[in-house]
C-alpha positions, 0 to 999 in steps of 0.5 A: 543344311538348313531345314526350312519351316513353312507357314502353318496350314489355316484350316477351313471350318466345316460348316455345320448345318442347323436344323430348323426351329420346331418352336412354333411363333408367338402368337394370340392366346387360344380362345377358351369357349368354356369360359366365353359360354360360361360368361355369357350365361352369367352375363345374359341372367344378370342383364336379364335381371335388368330389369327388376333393379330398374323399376324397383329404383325407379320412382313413380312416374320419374325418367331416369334411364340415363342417370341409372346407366350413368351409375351402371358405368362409373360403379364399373369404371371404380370397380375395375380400377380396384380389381386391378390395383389389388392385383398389382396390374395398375401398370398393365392399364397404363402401358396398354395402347388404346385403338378406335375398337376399344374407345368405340366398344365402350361409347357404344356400349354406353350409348346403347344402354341408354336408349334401350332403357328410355326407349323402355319408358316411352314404349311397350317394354316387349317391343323395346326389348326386341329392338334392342336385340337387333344388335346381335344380328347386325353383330353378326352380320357386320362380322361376316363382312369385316372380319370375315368370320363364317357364318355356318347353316347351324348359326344362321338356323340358330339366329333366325330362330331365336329372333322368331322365338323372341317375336313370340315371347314378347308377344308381338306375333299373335299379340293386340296392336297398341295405338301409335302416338308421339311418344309410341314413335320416339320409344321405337326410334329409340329402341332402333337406335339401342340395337344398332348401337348394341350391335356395333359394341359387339361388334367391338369386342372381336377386335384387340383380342390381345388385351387382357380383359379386365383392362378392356373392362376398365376402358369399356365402362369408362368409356361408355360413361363419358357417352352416358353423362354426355346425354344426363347432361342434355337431359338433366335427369331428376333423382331428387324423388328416390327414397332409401329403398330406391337407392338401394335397388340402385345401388343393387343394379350397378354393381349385378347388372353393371360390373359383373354383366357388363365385365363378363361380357367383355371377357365373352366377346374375346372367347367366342365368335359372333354367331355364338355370342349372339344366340347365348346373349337372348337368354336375356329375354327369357331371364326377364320373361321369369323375372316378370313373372315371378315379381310382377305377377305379369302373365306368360302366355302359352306363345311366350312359353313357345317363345321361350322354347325356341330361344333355349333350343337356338342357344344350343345349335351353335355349341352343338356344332362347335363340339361337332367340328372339334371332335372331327377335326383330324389331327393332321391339321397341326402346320407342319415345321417349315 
């Protein structure tokens, strides 16, 4: 009898069924709209200041628009440099990938600084000023158009009214008409041009919103500092007439109205929509308006103070309903795992 030993039975396994991932997917950092509101305030106070610095480290009768952003770029360029080797964040620069938005941001930046204070020089400052702020309108509706960005009643409401506002503080609705000349026509040509050169910086900032800020800041300025020598050296600016005090102011207007305006601005754009930056950014106008005054002894009127009003008043819509919209999202809006 022989007892016959079969192969042993290979058992299947039971396949086990894996449940879905709950993570949800890398994706952008959330926006902060208190630090972009934040920002923007103190960049528009300290543009607006502008101003103040420029005439005190100007010398009388000299044009040195360009030389003056020229400073304003490269003390950003060197103090965002050092704010990142202090930090250890050197690196970061190095391995980050330039794109065209980011070159562009700074050209324009620069570009657009430069004309607005030449243009300040060959014009009426209240025409030179609203001019320029046509780059938040144009912002704003180029952002609609490219990036699809809503536009809602409240920021259409916002915008409008404060351009009108601004109209009335700077005196060009219910103010004497000035006489046109050559001059009179480059500074408007000028001003034209800064505002649409401002419009596309900010348009810039809503793009590559993955890069850190202070990385965007170094480029921003030393991009728009090679845009500004190439017009110094086009123009060949005179400094030889500014004395200890006037480098002082200089010195002054490079690093409140340069590197930290300018760096605050960058970190705005990346935490706020078009609509919103652009109606907190004409807090400037007001900020120069009472810096006028305050320094200059320059007169405002009871429109300007209207003016005025209408600009603070126009800030506040869009945060108005920014808040309104979060407090009546519904909690249901958070994407169900798949």
């Amino acid at each position: 009898m022989s007892l016959t030993v079969g192969a042993p039975t290979r058992v299947q396994p039971v396949p086990v069924p894996v449940a879905p991932s709950t993570t949800p997917p890398l994706s952008r950092p959330h926006p902060n709209r208190r630090l972009g509101i934040a920002a923007i305030v103190i960049s528009a106070t300290t543009m607006g200041a502008a101003g103040l610095f420029g005439r005190m480290a100007t010398p009388p009768g000299a044009a040195l628009g360009e030389a003056l952003t020229l400073g304003r770029m490269l003390v950003g360029t060197v103090g965002m440099l050092l704010l990142t080797v202090f930090s250890r964040r050197l690196g970061v620069i190095r391995r980050t990938r330039l794109s065209p938005s980011i070159v562009l941001g700074g050209v324009f930046l620069g570009l657009s600084l430069a004309t607005y204070l030449s243009s300040t020089l060959l014009t009426d400052l209240s025409r030179a000023v609203v001019l320029h702020y046509l780059g938040p309108l144009i912002a704003t509706v180029l952002a609609r158009v490219l990036l699809k960005e809503s536009i809602t009643r409240m920021d259409a409401l916002s915008l409008v009214t404060a351009f009108a506002g601004m109209l009335l503080a700077a005196g060009l609705i219910g103010g004497s008409a000035t006489a046109g000349s050559d001059q009179q026509t480059l500074g408007t040509v000028l001003g034209v041009a800064s505002g649409i050169f401002y419009g596309l910086a900010l348009l810039c900032y809503r793009y590559r919103s993955d890069m850190p800020a202070d990385v965007r800041s170094f480029w921003n300025f030393a991009f728009g500092a090679v845009a500004t020598a190439a017009m110094v050296a086009v123009t060949r600016p005179d400094v030889t007439g500014m004395t200890g005090a006037n480098w002082a102011w200089a010195a002054g207007f490079f690093v409140v109205c340069g590197l930290l305006a300018l760096g605050l601005l960058v970190i705005a754009g990346k935490h706020l929509r078009a609509a919103e930056l652009s109606g907190l950014s004409y807090l400037e106008v007001v900020v120069a308006l009472i810096f006028g005054a305050l320094a200059f002894g320059e007169s405002i009127s009871l429109v300007a103070a209207l003016g005025a009003g209408m600009i603070i008043a126009a800030m506040t819509l869009p945060l108005v309903a920014g808040r309104r919209r979060r407090t009546m999202a519904p909690a249901t809006q958070i994407a169900p795992a798949v």
